[in-house]
C-alpha positions, 0 to 999 in steps of 0.5 A, a space after each residue: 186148605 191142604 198143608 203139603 209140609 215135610 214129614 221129616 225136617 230139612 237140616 239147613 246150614 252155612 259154613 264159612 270154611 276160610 279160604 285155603 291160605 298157606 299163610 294161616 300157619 297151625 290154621 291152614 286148610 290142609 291140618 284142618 280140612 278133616 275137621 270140617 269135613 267131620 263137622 259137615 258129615 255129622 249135620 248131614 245137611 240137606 242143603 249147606 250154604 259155603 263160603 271162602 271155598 278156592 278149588 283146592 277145597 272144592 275138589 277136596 269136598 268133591 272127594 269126600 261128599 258124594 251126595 252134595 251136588 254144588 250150584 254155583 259158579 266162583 266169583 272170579 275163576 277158580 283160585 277166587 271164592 267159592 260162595 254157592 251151595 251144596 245140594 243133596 241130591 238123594 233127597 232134593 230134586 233141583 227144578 231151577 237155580 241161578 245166580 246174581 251179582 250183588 252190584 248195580 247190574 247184578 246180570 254182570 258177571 264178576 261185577 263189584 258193587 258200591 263201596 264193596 272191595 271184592 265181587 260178591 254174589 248170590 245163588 238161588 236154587 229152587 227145590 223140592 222133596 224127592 218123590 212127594 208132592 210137598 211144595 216146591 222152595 227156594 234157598 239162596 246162598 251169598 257172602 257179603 262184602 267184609 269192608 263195604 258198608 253201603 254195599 251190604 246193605 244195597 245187597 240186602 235190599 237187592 236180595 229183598 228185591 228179587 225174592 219180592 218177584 216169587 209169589 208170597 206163598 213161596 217158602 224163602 231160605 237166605 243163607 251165609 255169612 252177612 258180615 254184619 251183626 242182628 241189630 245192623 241195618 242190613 239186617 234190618 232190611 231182611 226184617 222189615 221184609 219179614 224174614 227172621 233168623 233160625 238162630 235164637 238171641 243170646 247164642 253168642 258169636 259166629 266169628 272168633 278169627 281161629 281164636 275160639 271165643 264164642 262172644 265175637 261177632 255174630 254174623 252167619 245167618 240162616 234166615 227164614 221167611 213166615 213159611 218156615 217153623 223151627 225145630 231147632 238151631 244152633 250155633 256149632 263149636 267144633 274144637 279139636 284139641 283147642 283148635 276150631 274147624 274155621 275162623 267161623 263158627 257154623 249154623 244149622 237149623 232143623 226146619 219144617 215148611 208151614 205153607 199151606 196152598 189148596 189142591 189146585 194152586 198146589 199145582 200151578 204152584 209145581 207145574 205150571 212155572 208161573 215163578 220164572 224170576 229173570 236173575 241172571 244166568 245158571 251158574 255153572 258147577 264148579 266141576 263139569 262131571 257134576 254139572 246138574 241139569 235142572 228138572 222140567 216143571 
């Protein structure tokens, strides 16, 4: 066996950055949106999970990263959620992506389901180190529904459900905000399914509501499946004279890919395009100009 593993460590990570609400007073998107952007540009991620972003902070996020491609339509047309990733593009080659509605017919676009109160869904994008012959991965960001009980936990095992469809030999990521804490049993569907979380017990809450406690709900994620090691993670506290980023505290993760296939399955594995999941749709970009044509196998 051969370990086609990264020689440097992909940081991953999940913000949710509030939506841009006039209503927020000293809190709104335009007195904090430089901090965030401080906050993102200093992690460097390869690849950042996004939640809450409306297209005025999509375009402010098109100005300021010129390196992150996003993958990933709105749930609902500009002015509604942005819940996608962005995607560095100097380093990862994008193969695939795609995107699922987190409902009874996730091929519906815009659909709500269960007890959910708004459309929410998933985005997938499979992909690979520029110019090396390390295994091909794949990353899913999603926002679960704030108020429906069943529909977290119908997601959770709707997302368990799709991943089940990749080969096992598939290194997985699911990042976001959950909007449900470790012991809960959305939760628990993620890790009976053998996810973990990058995040260590013990490392306080994510959402503080601007507030900026660090014992509030912990409910961003950045769950890995038995592919991955970690070599470090942590929940960020970025406060700039007493004021936080967002309403939520972000997680990164530092983390190096342990699969190991033999020569020939490796191939199949990159070439061959025996994973073609049937989950929808490719999202568009929110921005035609950054639209990304997906590599041929």
């Amino acid at each position: 066996m051969q370990c086609n593993c990264f020689a440097e460590p992909l940081t991953l990570m999940s913000f949710n950055i509030r939506y841009d609400n006039p209503k927020d007073g000293e809190n709104r998107w335009e007195i904090r949106k430089e901090h965030v952007a401080k906050v993102i540009k200093e992690q460097q991620p390869d690849v950042i999970a996004i939640q809450e972003a409306v297209s005025s902070q999509m375009e402010y996020f098109r100005d300021e990263f010129k390196n992150l491609i996003p993958i990933g339509e709105h749930t609902g047309g500009n002015n509604r959620e942005f819940s996608g990733l962005f995607i560095n593009k100097s380093r990862l080659e994008l193969l695939d992506s795609g995107q699922i509605w987190l409902s009874e017919t996730p091929h519906k676009k815009g659909s709500v389901g269960w007890d959910a109160r708004l459309s929410r869904s998933a985005i997938w994008a499979k992909l690979k180190l520029r110019d090396s012959e390390s295994n091909p991965f794949v990353v899913f960001g999603t926002h679960f529904d704030h108020r429906g009980k069943e529909a977290r936990i119908e997601s959770a095992k709707l997302l368990v459900d799709h991943i089940g469809s990749l080969d096992n030999a598939t290194p997985v990521v699911v990042m976001g905000d959950l909007n449900c804490e470790p012991g809960s049993k959305p939760m628990k569907v993620f890790f009976k399914s053998g996810f973990s979380t990058a995040i260590p017990k013990g490392a306080g809450g994510t959402f503080h509501a601007f507030k900026g406690n660090e014992d509030g709900s912990h409910i961003d994620f950045i769950l890995l499946n038995k592919h991955w090691s970690v070599e470090s993670a942590t929940i960020l506290r970025p406060r700039k004279e007493g004021k936080s980023a967002s309403d939520h505290d972000p997680v990164v993760a530092k983390v190096k890919e342990e699969n190991k296939l033999d020569s020939n399955r490796r191939l199949h594995f990159q070439r061959t395009g025996y994973w073609n999941p049937k989950w929808g749709p490719k999202p568009k970009s929110p921005h035609k100009e950054d639209e990304v044509v997906p590599a041929k196998n």
